[in-house]
N, C-alpha and C positions, 0 to 999 in steps of 0.2 A: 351222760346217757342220751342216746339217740332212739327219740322214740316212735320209730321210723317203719312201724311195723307192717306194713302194706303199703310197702314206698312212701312217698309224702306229697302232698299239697305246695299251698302257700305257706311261707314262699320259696321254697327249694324246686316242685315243678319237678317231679323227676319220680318215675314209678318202678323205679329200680334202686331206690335208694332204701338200707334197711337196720333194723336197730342196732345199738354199739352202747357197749356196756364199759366205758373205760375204767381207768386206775383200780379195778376187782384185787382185793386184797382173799387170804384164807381171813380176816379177822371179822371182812364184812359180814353181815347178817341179813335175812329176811328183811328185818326191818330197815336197814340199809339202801336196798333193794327199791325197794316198794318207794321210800322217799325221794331214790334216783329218777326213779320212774314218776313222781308229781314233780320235780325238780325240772326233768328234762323238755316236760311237756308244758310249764312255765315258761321254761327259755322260747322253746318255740311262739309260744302267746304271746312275750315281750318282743320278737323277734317281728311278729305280723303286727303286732302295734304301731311298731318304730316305721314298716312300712306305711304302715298307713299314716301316720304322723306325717311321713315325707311326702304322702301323695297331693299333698296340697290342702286340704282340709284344714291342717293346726291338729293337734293331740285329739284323741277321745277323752269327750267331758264328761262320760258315765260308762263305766263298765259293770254291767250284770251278769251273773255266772247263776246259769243251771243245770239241771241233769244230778247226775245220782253223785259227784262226786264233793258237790257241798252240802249231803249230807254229815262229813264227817267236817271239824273245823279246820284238821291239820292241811288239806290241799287247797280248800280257799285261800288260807292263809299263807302259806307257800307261794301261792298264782302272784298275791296282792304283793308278797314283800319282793319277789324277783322284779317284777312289772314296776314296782315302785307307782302301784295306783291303785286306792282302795276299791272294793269291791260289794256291790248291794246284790245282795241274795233278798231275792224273791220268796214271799208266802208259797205260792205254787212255784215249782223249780222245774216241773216237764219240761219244757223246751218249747220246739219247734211244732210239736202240736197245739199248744197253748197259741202261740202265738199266731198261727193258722187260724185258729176258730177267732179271735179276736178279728184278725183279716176278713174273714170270711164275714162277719157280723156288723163289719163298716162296710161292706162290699155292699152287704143288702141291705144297710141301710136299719140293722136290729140296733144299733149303737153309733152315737156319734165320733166324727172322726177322730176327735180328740179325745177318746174314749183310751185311760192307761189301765190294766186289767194289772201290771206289774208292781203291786202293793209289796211296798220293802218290808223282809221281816227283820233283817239286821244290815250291817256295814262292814266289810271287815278294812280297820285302821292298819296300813302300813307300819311298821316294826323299822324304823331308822337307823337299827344297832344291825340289822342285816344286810343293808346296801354297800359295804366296801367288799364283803366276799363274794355276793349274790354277784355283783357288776366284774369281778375277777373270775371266778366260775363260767358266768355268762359267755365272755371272750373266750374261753375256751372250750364253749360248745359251740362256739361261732366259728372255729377254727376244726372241728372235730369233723365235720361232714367232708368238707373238699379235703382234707388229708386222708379221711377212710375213704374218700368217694372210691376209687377203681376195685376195694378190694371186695367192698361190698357189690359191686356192679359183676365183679367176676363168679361172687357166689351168687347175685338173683339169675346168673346165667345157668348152673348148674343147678338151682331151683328147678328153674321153667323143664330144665333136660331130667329133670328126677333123678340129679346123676346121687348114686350109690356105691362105695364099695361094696367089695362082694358081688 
């Protein structure tokens, strides 16, 4: 699953690029579905990782996940077993305004620099019985983009044209 839904980012870079829902069987389900869709957007996460790993730094020594979607356990848990890197979720999981006002608050000086506002309330542990399919799957969403790239490129064309039968 390509979850590619208003083009993509890092690191694809391409705003024409758009979802793909492969191997859809009739036997699949919603629930199915929905898992493709934490699945797909894992890969993409282990996918920016890997770059950044390459970028010269060495691996990320901490990864924190917020936002509404570690409310539930099942895509944490997904994120950390594709990624093959656990994951600390936050008391507070807002995001990027949390983290703004902590900025804002060393800015002037309300809190010291070294000031962590990001108090873990769990971890989620890697599942090592998942990594030989996760790393198999993987490759083949690594291989999914540049084999649909034209056809999906052909339909954001007919997007943008509003083209319609009828």
């Amino acid at each position: 699953m390509l979850p590619y839904f208003n083009g993509e980012r890092t690191p694809v870079f391409d705003p024409d690029a758009r979802g793909v829902i492969a191997g859809l069987t009739l036997r699949h389900t919603r629930g199915h579905l929905y898992r493709a869709i934490c699945e797909g957007i894992a890969f993409g996460t282990r996918q920016i990782l890997e770059l950044l790993d390459g970028a010269g730094g060495g691996p990320a020594t901490r990864v924190v996940a917020v936002g509404g979607g570690t409310q539930g356990g099942l895509w944490p848990q997904i994120v950390t077993d594709v990624t093959g890197r656990p994951q600390e979720i936050p008391e507070q999981t807002v995001g990027a305004a949390y983290g703004d006002a902590l900025l804002a608050a060393i800015a002037t000086g309300l809190v010291a620099p070294d000031t962590d506002w990001a108090k873990v309330a769990t971890t989620t542990a890697v599942d090592p019985s998942t990594e030989p399919l996760y790393d198999v799957l993987y490759h083949a969403y690594l291989d999914l983009y540049p084999a649909t790239r034209a056809h999906v490129h052909l339909l954001a064309n007919f997007q943008r044209q509003d083209v319609t039968p009828g």
